[in-house]
Structure formats: structure tokens, C-alpha cells
C-alpha positions as a Markdown table, in Angstrom:
| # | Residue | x | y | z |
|---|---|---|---|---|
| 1 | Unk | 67.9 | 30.7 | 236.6 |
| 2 | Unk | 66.0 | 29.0 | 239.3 |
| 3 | Unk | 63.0 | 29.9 | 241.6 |
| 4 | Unk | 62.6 | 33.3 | 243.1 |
| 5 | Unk | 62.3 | 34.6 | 246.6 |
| 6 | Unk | 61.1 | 38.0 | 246.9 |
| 7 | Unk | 62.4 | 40.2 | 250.0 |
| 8 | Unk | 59.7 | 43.2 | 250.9 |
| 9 | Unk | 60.9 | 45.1 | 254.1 |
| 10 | Unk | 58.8 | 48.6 | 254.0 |
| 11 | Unk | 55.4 | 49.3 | 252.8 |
| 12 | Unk | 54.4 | 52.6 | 250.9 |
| 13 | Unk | 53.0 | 53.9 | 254.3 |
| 14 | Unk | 56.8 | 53.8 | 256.3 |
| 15 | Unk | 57.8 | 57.2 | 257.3 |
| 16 | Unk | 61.7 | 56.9 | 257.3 |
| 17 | Unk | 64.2 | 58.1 | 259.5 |
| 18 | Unk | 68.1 | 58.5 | 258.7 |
| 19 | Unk | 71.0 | 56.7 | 261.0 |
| 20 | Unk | 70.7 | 59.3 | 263.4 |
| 21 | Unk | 67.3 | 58.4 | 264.4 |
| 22 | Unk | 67.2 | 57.6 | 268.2 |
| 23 | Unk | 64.3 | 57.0 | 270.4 |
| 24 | Unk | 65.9 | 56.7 | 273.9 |
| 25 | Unk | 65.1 | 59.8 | 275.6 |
| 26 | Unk | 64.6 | 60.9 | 279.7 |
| 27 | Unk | 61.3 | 61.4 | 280.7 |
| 28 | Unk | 62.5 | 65.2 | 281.0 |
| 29 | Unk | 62.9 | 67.1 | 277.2 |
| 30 | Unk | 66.5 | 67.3 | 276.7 |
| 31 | Unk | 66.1 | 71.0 | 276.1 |
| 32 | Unk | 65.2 | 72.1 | 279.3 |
| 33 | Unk | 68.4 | 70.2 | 281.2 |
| 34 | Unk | 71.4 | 72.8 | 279.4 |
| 35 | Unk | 73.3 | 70.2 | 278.1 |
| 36 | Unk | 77.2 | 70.8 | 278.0 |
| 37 | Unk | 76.8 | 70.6 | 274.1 |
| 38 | Unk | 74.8 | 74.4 | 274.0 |
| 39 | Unk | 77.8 | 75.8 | 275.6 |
| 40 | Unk | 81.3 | 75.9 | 274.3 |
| 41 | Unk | 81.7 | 78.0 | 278.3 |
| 42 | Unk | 80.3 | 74.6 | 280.4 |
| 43 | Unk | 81.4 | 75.1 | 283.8 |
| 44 | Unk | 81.8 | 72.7 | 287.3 |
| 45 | Unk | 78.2 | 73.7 | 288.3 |
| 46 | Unk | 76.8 | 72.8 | 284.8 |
| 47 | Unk | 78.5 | 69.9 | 284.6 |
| 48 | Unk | 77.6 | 68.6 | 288.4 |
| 49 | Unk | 73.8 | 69.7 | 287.3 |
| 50 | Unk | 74.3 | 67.5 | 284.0 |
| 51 | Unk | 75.5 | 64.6 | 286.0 |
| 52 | Unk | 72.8 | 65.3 | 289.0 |
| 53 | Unk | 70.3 | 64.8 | 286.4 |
| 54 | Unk | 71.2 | 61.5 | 283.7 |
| 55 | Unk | 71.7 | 59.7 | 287.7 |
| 56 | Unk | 67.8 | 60.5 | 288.1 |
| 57 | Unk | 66.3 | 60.3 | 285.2 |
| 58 | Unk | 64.7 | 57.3 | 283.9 |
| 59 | Unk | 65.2 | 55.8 | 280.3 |
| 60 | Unk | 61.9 | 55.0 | 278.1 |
| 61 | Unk | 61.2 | 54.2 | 274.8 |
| 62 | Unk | 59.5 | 56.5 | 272.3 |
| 63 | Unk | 59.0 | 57.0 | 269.1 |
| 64 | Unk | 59.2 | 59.6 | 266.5 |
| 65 | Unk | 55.8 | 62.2 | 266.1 |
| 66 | Unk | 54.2 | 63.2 | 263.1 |
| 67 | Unk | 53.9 | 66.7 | 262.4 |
| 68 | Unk | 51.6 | 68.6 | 260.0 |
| 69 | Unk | 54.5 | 70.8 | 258.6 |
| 70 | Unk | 58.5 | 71.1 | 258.6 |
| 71 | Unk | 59.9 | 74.0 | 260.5 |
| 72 | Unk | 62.6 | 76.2 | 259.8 |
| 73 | Unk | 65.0 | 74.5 | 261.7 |
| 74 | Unk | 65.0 | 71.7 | 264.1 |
| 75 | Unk | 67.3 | 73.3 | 266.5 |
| 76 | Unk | 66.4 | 75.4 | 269.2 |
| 77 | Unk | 67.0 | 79.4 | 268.9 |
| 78 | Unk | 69.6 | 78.5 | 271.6 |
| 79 | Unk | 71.3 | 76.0 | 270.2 |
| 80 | Unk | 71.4 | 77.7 | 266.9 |
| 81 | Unk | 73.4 | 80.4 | 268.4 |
| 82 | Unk | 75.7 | 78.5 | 270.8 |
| 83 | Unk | 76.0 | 74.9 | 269.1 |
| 84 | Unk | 79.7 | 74.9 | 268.0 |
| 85 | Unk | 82.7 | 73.4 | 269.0 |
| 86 | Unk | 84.4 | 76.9 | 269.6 |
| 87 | Unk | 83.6 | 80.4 | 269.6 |
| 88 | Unk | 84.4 | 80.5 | 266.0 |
| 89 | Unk | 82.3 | 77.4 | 264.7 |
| 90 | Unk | 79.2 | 78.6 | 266.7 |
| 91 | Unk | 76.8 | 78.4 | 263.7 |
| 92 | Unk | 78.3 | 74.7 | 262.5 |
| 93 | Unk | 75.2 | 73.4 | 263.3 |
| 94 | Unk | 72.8 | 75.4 | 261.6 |
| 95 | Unk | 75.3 | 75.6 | 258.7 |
| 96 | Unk | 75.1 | 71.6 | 258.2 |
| 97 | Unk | 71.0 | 71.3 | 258.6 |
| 98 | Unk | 70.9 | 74.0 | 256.3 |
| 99 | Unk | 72.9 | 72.5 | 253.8 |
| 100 | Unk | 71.2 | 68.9 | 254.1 |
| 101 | Unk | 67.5 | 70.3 | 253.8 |
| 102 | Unk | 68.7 | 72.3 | 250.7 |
| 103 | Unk | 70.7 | 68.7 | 249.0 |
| 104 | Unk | 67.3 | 67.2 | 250.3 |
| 105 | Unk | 65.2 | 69.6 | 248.1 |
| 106 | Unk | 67.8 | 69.4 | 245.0 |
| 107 | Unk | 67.9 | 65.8 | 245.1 |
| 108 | Unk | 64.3 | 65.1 | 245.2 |
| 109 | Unk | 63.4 | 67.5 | 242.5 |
| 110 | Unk | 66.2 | 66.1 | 240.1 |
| 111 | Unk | 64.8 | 62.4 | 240.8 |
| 112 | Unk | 60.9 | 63.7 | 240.3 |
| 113 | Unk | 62.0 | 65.5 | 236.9 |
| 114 | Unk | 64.0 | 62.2 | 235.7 |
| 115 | Unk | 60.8 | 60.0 | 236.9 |
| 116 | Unk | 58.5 | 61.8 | 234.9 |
| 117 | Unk | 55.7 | 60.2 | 236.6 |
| 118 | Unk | 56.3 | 59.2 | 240.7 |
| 119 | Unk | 56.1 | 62.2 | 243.1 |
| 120 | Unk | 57.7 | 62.0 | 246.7 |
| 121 | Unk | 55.7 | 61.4 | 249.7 |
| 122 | Unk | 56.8 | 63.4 | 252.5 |
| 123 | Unk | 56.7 | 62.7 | 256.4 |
| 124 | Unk | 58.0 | 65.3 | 258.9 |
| 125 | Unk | 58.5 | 64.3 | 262.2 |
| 126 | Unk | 60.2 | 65.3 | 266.0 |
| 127 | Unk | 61.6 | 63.7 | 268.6 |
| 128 | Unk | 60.6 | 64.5 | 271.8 |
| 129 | Unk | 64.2 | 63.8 | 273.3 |
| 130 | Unk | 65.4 | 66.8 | 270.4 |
| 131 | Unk | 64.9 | 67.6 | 266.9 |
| 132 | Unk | 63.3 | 66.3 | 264.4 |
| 133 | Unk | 63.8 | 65.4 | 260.4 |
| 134 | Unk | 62.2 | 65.3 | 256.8 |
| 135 | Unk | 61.9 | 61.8 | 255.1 |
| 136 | Unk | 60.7 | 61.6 | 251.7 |
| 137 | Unk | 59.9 | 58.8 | 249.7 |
| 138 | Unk | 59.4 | 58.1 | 246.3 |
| 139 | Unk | 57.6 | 54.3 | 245.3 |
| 140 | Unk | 56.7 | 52.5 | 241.6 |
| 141 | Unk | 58.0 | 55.1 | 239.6 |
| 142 | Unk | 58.5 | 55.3 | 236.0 |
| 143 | Unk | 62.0 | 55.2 | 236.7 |
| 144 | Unk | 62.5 | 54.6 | 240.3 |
| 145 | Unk | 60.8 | 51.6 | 242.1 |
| 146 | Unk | 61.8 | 52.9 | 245.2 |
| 147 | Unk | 63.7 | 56.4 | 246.4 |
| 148 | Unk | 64.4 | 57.6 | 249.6 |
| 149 | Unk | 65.9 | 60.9 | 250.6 |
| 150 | Unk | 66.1 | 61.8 | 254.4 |
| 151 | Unk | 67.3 | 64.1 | 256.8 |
| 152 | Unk | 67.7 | 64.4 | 260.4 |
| 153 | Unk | 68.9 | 66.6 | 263.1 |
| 154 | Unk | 68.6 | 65.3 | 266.7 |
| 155 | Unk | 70.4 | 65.2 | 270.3 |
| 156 | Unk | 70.0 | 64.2 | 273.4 |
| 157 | Unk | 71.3 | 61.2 | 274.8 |
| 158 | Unk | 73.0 | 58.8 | 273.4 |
| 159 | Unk | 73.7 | 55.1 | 275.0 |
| 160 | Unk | 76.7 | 53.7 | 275.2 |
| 161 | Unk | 75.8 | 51.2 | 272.2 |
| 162 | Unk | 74.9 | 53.3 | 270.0 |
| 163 | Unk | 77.9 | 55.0 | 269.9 |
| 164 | Unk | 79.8 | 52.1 | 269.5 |
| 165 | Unk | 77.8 | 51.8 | 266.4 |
| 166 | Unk | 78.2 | 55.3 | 265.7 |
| 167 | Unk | 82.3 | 55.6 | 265.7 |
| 168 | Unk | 84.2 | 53.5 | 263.9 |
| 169 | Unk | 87.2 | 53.7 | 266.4 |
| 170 | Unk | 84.5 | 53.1 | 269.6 |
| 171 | Unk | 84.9 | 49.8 | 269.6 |
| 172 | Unk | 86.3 | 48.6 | 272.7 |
| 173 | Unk | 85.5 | 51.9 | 275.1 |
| 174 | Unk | 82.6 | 51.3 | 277.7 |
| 175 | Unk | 81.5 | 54.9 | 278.3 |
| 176 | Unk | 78.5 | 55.9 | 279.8 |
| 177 | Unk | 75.1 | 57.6 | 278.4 |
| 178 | Unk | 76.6 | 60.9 | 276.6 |
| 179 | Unk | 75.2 | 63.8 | 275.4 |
| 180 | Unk | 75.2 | 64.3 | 271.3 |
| 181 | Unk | 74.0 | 66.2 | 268.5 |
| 182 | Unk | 73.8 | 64.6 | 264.7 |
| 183 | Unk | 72.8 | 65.5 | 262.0 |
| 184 | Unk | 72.6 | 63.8 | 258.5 |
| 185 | Unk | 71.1 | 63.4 | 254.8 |
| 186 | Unk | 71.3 | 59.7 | 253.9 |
| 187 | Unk | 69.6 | 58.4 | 250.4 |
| 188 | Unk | 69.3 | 55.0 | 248.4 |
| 189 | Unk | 68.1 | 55.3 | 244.9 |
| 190 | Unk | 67.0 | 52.1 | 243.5 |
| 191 | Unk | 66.1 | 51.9 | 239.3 |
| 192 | Unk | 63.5 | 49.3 | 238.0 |
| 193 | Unk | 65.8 | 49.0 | 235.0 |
| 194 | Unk | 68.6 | 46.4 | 235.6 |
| 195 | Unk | 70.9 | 48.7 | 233.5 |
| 196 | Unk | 70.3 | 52.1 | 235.7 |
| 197 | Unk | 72.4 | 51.5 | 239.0 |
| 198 | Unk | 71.6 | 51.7 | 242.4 |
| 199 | Unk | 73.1 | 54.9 | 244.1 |
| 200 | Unk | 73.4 | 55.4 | 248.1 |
| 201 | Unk | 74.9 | 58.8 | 249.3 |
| 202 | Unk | 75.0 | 59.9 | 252.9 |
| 203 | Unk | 76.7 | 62.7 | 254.7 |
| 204 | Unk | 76.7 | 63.6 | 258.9 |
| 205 | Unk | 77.7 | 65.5 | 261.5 |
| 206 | Unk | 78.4 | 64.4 | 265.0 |
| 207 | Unk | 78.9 | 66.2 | 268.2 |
| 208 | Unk | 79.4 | 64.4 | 271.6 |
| 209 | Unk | 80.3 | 66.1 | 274.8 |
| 210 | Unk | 82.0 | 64.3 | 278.4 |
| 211 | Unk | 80.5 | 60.7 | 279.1 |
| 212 | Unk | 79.0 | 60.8 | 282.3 |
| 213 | Unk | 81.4 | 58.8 | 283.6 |
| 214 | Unk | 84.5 | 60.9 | 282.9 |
| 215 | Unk | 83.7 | 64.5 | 283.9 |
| 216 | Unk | 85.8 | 67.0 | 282.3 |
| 217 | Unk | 86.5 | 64.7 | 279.1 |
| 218 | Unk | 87.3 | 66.8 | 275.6 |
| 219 | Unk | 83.9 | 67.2 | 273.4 |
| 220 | Unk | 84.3 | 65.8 | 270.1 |
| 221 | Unk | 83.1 | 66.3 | 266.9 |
| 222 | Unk | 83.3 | 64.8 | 263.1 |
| 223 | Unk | 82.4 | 64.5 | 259.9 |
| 224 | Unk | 81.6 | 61.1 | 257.8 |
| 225 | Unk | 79.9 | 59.9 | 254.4 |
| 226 | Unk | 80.5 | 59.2 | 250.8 |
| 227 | Unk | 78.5 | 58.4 | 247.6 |
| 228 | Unk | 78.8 | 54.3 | 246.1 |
| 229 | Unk | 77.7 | 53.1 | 243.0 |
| 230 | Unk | 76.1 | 49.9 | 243.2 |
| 231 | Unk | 75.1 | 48.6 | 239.3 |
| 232 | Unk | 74.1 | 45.7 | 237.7 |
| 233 | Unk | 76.0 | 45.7 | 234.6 |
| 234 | Unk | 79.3 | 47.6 | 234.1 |
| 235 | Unk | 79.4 | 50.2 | 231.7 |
| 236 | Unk | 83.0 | 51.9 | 232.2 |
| 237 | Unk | 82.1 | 55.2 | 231.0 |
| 238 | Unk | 79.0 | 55.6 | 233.4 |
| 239 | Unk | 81.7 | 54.2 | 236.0 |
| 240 | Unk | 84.1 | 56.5 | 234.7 |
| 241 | Unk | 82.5 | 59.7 | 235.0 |
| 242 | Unk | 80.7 | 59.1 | 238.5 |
| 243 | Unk | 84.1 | 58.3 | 239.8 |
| 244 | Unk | 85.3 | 61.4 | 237.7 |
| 245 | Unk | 82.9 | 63.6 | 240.0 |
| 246 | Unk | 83.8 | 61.6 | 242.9 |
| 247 | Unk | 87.8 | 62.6 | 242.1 |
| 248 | Unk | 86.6 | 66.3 | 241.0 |
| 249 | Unk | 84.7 | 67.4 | 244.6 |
| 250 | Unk | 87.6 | 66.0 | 246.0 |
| 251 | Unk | 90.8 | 67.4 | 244.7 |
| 252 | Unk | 88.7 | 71.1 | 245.1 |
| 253 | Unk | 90.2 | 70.7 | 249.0 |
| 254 | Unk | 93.1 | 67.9 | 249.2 |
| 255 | Unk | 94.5 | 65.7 | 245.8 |
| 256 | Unk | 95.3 | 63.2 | 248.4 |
| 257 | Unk | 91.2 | 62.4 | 249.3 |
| 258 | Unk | 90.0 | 60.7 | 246.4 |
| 259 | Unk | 92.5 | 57.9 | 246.5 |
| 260 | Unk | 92.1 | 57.6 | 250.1 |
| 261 | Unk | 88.4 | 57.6 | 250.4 |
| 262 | Unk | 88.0 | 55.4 | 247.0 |
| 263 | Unk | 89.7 | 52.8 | 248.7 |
| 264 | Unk | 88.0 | 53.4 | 252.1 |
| 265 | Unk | 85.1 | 53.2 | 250.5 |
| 266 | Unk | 85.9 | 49.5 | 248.5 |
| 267 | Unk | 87.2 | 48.3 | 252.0 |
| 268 | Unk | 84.3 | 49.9 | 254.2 |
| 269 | Unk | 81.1 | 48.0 | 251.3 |
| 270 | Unk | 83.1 | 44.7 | 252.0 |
| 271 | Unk | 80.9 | 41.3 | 252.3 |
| 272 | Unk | 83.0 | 39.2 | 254.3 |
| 273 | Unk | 80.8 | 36.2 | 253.5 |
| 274 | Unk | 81.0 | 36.4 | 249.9 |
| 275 | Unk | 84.1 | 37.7 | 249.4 |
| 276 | Unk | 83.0 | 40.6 | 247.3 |
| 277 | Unk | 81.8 | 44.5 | 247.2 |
| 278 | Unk | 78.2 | 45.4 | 247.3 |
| 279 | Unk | 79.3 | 47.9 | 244.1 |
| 280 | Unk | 81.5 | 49.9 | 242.3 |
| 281 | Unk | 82.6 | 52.3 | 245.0 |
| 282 | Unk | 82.9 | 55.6 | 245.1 |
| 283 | Unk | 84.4 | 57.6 | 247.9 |
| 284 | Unk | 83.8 | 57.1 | 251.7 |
| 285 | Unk | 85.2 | 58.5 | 255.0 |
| 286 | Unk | 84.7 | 58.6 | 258.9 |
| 287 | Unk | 84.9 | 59.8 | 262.1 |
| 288 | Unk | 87.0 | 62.7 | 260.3 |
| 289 | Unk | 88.4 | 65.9 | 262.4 |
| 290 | Unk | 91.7 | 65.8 | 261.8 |
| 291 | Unk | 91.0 | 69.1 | 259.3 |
| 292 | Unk | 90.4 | 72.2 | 259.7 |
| 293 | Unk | 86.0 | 72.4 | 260.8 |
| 294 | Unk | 85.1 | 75.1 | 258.3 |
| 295 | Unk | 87.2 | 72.8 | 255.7 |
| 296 | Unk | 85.3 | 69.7 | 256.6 |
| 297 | Unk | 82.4 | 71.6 | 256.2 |
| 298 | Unk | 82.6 | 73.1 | 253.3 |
| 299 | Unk | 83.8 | 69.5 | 251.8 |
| 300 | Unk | 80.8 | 68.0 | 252.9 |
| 301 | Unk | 79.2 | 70.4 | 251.2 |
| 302 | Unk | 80.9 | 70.0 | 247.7 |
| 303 | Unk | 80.4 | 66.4 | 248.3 |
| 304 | Unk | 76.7 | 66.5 | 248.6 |
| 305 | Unk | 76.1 | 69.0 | 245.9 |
| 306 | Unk | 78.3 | 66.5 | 243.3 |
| 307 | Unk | 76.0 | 63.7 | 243.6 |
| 308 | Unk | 73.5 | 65.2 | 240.8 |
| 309 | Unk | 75.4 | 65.6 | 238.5 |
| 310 | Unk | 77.6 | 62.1 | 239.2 |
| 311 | Unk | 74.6 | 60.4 | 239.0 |
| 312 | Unk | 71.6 | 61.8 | 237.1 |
| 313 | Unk | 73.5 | 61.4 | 233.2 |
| 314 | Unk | 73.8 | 58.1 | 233.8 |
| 315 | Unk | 70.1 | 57.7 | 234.5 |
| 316 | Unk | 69.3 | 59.2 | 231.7 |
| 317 | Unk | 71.5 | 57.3 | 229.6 |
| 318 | Unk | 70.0 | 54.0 | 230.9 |
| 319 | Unk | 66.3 | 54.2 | 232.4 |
| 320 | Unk | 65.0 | 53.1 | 228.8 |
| 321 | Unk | 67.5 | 50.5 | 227.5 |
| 322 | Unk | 65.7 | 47.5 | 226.8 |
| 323 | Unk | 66.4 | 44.4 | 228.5 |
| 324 | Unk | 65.3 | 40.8 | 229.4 |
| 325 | Unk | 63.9 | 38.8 | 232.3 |
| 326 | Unk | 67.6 | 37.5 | 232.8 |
| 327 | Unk | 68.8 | 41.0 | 233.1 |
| 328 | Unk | 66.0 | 41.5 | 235.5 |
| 329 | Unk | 66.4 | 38.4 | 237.9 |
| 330 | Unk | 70.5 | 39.3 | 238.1 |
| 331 | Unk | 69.7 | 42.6 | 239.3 |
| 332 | Unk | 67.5 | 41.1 | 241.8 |
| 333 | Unk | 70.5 | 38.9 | 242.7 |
| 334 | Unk | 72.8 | 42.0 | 243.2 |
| 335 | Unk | 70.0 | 43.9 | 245.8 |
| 336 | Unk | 69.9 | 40.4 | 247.6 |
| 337 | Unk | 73.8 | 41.4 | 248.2 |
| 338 | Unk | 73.3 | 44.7 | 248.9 |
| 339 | Unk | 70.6 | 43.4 | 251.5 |
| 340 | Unk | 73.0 | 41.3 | 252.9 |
| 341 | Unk | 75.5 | 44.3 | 253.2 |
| 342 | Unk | 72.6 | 46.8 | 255.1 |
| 343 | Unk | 71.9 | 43.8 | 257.5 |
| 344 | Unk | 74.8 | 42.0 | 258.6 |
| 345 | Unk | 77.5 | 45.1 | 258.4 |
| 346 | Unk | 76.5 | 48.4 | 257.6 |
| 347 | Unk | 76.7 | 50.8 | 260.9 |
| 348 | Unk | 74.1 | 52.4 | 260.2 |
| 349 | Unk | 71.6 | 49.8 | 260.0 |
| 350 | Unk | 73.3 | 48.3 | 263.3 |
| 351 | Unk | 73.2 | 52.6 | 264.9 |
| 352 | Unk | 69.4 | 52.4 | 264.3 |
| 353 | Unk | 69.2 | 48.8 | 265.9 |
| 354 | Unk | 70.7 | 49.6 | 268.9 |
| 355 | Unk | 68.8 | 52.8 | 269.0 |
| 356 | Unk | 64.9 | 51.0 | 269.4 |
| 357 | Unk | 64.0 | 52.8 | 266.2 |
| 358 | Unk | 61.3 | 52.2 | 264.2 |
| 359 | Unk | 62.1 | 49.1 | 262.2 |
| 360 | Unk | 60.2 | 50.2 | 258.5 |
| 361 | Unk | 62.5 | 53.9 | 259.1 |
| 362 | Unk | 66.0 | 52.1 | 259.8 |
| 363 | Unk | 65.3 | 49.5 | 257.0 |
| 364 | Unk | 64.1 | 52.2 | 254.4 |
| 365 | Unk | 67.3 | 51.6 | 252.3 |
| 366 | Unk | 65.9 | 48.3 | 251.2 |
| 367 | Unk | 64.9 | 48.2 | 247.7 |
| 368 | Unk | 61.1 | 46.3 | 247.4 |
| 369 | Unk | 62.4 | 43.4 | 245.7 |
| 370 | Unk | 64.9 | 41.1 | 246.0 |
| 371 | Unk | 66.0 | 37.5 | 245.0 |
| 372 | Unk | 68.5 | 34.8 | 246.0 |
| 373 | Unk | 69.3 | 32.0 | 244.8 |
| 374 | Unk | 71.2 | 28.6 | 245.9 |
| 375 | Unk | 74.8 | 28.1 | 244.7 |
| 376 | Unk | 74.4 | 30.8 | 242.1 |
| 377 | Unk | 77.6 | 31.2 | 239.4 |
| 378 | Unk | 77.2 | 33.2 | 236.1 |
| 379 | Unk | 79.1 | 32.3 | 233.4 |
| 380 | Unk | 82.9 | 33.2 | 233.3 |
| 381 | Unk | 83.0 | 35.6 | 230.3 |
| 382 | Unk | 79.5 | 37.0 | 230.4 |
| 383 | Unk | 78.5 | 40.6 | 231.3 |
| 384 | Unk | 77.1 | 39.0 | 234.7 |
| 385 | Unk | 80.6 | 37.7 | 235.4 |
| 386 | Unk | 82.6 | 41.1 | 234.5 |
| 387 | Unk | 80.7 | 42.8 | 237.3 |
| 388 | Unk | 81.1 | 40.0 | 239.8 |
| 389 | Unk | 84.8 | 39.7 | 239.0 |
| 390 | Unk | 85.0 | 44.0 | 239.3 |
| 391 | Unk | 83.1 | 43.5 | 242.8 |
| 392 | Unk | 85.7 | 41.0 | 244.0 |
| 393 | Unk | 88.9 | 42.7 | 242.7 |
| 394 | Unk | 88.6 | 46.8 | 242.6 |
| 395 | Unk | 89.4 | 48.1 | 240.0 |
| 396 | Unk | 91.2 | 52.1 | 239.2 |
| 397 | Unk | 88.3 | 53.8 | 237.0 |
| 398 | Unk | 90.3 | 56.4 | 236.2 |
């Protein structure tokens, strides 16, 4: 293989933030305005009060703020016992933080006791605008050489951009500022051995209420996420049994959601440019509400809580094969696709862009390395080849 350029986007120091990270806010904190969105009961003289007020109020930039420990919750007492979508989802908010901060701590404990040897560094931070979040990340491991595992609950407002960026079927409405909530656990695990593969998992919540432009328009709410395999080298029965655990988390609510989200998934970690997948795939879905809430939640839930043991057997299978500096620099060429991915199409990526966030937080998914090189082919026939060829024509694990 040829020369080497090495791609390092985040320093040890970056305190991450997940996709729901903004930093627009109104020089007023959003919690003392009575958003429609802490109200299923919003009336005319709310909702003149709520228009009265985004017409003065001036947009500034602003970042996130340290602080010295997490709280219990980053919603207010209020919003904790109005934020629903109806008078029987009232507690879907608390419900979801709660269940991220818990995959949060069960995550990170599984990757420390697989590591052996690198601890997670933790950063807690608000946002003035409304909530806060809990990023953690784990550098030069024994096993990892980087992990990240955040979470974030915020709301506010949200400019129009952003949630372009933020729904998948936004595309061609121009609304106005509107009011959100979202909340979210998002997580790239990148392996030092070429044979240990990548792993990115990420699961949200999204509220938005009336743009100010259209008084009187329906709130909406959904769910997205998925879990993606991203390795090196294929080994089918490592691909086999995360996409087993995939299928199994699934058919618990619906025998019809694996098929559809595996191949949402392949379609959604599609790079156009090369013709080819950033992975293996796994299962993937957005902007979804057309299930019962308590359903969606509760799949969320099972999805979130599958991603141990999907992924940790494999590690440990793996994190001590031995291998080669060829092995090596073809892992490196696979992150420089899965960079590629994050930058040019992920939503996410483009969410936080839009947003003004902090640059080191929106990239945190980076791994610390990667390589590319010009006109690169492997050889048809090799072990570098079969996972190229799997990336350009998905394949039916099980």
C-alpha cells in the first residue's frame, strides 16, 4: 500500500455533544416563556403570548456550560409532569431520558470491563436555551482507541434549518423558528484491532409544536435510530449473530420491522460517491409515529438495551486476534469511508452544523485515525475484496 494520510478531528480534551445539540437560543431562558410544548391544554392567549415573544426576541449564539455534576433530570419539574403529546403520554419524556441515561451507564460499563485498561472521561453540561446532557469518552484504550457514549435532552427553539436536517420528510417546507424538545443517546465505538468492528448505535425522541408561522398547526412527535455494524473483515458468524439480535428486539413488537429497517438502514449508510455502504448494516428507522407512543417507546427501549449483547461477544472474540500492518492500513481505509459517510451525508453531522455547535462535540464520531489513499483496489478474491463487494451488494445475514 502506498503513503498514509492521517485524519485527527477531536482531541482527548472535546467534551461531546449528541445530534440534538443546539446552541441558538433567545436572550430570554426558554423556560420562563410557557412554551406550547409544556402543555398538551395550549390555548389562543398562550399561543398569541408564544408568538408575541419569538417576534421580539433576538437570536445569539451560545454554547454549551460545564457543570460540576449531572442532575437527576434535565427537564424541568414542569415539564416532567406536563411534557407529553396527550394526557396519557404525559411522562414520555421523562420515560425516554430515563431510559437513555440508564443505556448510557450500561454501555459504558460493558465497554470499561471489555477494555480492561481505559476509563471514560465524563463532561456534563447545560444549555442555557433548555436542558442539558452527559458525554463520555473513552481514548487509547487497550481495546478501544476511541469510544464515545452521549446523551442529551434539550428544547427550545429550533430554526428552520435545523429541522430540515432534523426530519427526513422536511425537505422542501420553509417553516419558521419552532419550538422542540429532543432527546437522544448516540455512540460510535471504534476498536484498534482491524478484526474488532466499528459499532454506531443511536436512538431519539422528537417533539415539535406549531411553527410560528402557522398558528394552530398539529404538534408532532417521533421516534428514530438504529444500530450498524461497520467491520473491516467479514466474519459471517459475528455478522450473523448481531444481525440475529437486530431481528430478535425486533420481532418482540412487529415481524415486519427487521426486514424493513435492515434495508432502511443499507439504503440510509449509502455513499453515493463510491457506490458502496459504510458497513454491514443493521437496522435503522425515522421520523416514526405511525405506532402506537407507548409501543414506540417501549421498542426504543428493547432496541437500546440489545446493543450489548449484539455487540460485546464479538469483541471479545476479536480484540486479541493477531494481525499485520496490512490489516491495519485497510481498516484505516474503511474509517476514511466512514468519514466520508459522517461528513458529506449523515443528518446528524449536517443537524449539528446548522445548529452553530461546537465543532470537536458534532464531529466526536470520528475515529483518531484515518487513511486514504489514491485509486485504491484490493485484490478480487482476497478478504479485503469480500468486504468491499458485501458493502456494495447487501447481502441477507440471516
Amino acid at each position: 500500500m502506498s503513503s498514509t494520510t492521517i485524519f485527527s478531528p477531536s482531541s482527548p480534551s472535546s467534551s461531546p455533544l449528541t445530534r440534538f445539540s443546539f446552541s441558538h437560543k433567545p436572550s430570554l431562558p426558554l423556560d420562563h416563556i410557557h412554551f406550547p410544548s409544556h402543555s398538551s391544554n395550549f390555548n389562543n392567549n398562550n399561543s398569541l403570548l408564544l408568538r408575541k415573544n419569538l417576534r421580539t426576541m433576538a437570536v445569539s449564539i451560545e454554547k454549551e456550560t460545564p457543570i460540576a455534576e449531572r442532575p437527576d433530570s434535565f427537564l424541568t419539574a414542569y415539564d416532567k409532569a406536563t411534557g407529553g403529546i396527550s394526557s396519557g403520554s404525559s411522562s414520555v419524556r421523562a420515560r425516554f431520558e430515563k431510559m437513555i441515561r440508564d443505556a448510557q451507564d450500561s454501555v459504558c460499563d460493558a465497554i470499561e470491563k471489555a477494555d480492561g485498561a481505559g476509563n471514560f472521561k465524563e463532561d456534563v453540561w447545560s444549555r442555557p436555551g433548555g436542558g442539558g446532557g452527559i458525554s463520555r469518552v473513552l481514548q487509547d484504550g487497550a481495546v478501544w482507541e476511541k469510544a464515545g457514549v452521549n446523551v442529551s435532552v434539550v428544547y427550545g427553539i429550533m430554526p428552520p434549518d435545523a429541522y430540515r436536517a432534523a426530519k427526513a420528510s422536511a425537505a422542501h417546507q420553509k417553516p419558521g423558528e419552532i419550538p422542540f424538545f429532543a432527546a437522544g443517546i448516540s455512540s460510535v465505538l471504534h476498536p484498534k484491532n482491524p478484526f474488532a468492528p466499528t459499532l454506531h448505535f443511536n436512538y431519539r425522541y422528537f417533539e415539535t409544536d406549531a411553527p410560528k408561522d402557522a398558528p394552530g398547526a398539529p404538534r408532532q412527535w417521533w421516534f428514530g435510530g438504529g444500530t450498524d455494524l461497520t467491520p473491516s473483515y467479514i466474519f459471517e458468524e459475528d455478522v450473523k449473530h448481531f444481525h440475529s439480535e437486530q431481528k430478535k428486539a425486533c420481532d418482540k413488537f412487529d415481524p415486519s420491522f427487521y426486514p424493513r429497517f435492515k434495508k432502511w438502514c443499507d439504503d440510509y449508510f449509502y455513499i453515493k460517491h463510491r457506490n458502496e455502504r459504510r458497513g454491514l448494516g443493521g437496522i435503522f428507522f425515522d421520523d416514526l409515529n405511525d405506532y402506537d407512543q407507548e409501543m414506540l417507546l417501549s421498542f426504543a427501549t428493547e432496541c437500546a438495551n440489545s446493543v450489548i449483547p449484539a455487540y460485546i461477544p464479538i469483541i471479545e472474540r476479536r480484540k486479541d486476534t493477531p494481525f499485520t500492518e496490512q490489516h491495519k492500513a485497510w481498516q484505516q481505509l474503511r474509517r476514511g469511508r466512514y468519514v466520508e459517510f459522517n461528513l458529506v451525508y449523515d443528518r446528524g453531522t449536517t443537524f449539528g452544523l446548522k445548529t452553530g455547535g461546537r465543532i470537536e462535540s458534532i464531529l466526536v464520531s470520528l475515529p483518531l485515525t484515518a487513511r486514504w489513499e489514491y485509486d485504491h483496489k484490493p485484490e478480487e478474491g482476497s478478504e479485503e475484496w469480500k468486504l468491499l463487494d458485501a458493502c456494495i451488494n447487501p447481502r441477507e445475514w440471516i
